[in-house]
C-alpha positions, 0 to 999 in steps of 0.5 A: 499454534495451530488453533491461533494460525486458523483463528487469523487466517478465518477471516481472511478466508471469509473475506475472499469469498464476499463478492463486494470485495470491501473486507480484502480493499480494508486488508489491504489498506492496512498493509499498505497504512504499515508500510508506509508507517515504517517509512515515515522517516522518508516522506512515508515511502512517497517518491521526492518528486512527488507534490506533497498536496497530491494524492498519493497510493502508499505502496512498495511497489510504486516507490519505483517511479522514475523521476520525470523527464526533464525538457526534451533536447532539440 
């Protein structure tokens, strides 16, 4: 077991240290291209107030959004 834990966390380790930062952007893609696989279902985890034709970041923590405030009350 421990052999298989080090052979998956190696690489995540090489990637801190390369100064580019691209192998940690292409991990966290991944987790974020799961997540939003798994929401599917619901517009991929896009909030509904959302254009459909705009980009979006799929991200857990930005399933949050408030919905937009509507005309301001005189």
């Amino acid at each position: 077991m421990c052999l298989f834990l080090s052979s998956i966390f190696a690489p995540v380790r090489r990637s801190a240290d390369d100064p580019s930062g691209d192998p940690l952007d292409a991990l966290f893609c991944a987790i974020q291209t799961a997540w939003a696989w798994t929401m599917r279902s619901e517009r991929y985890g896009a909030p509904e107030h959302l254009d459909p034709l705009e980009g979006w970041i799929a991200d857990p923590s930005l399933r949050e959004i408030q919905e937009p405030a509507g005309p301001a009350s005189a």
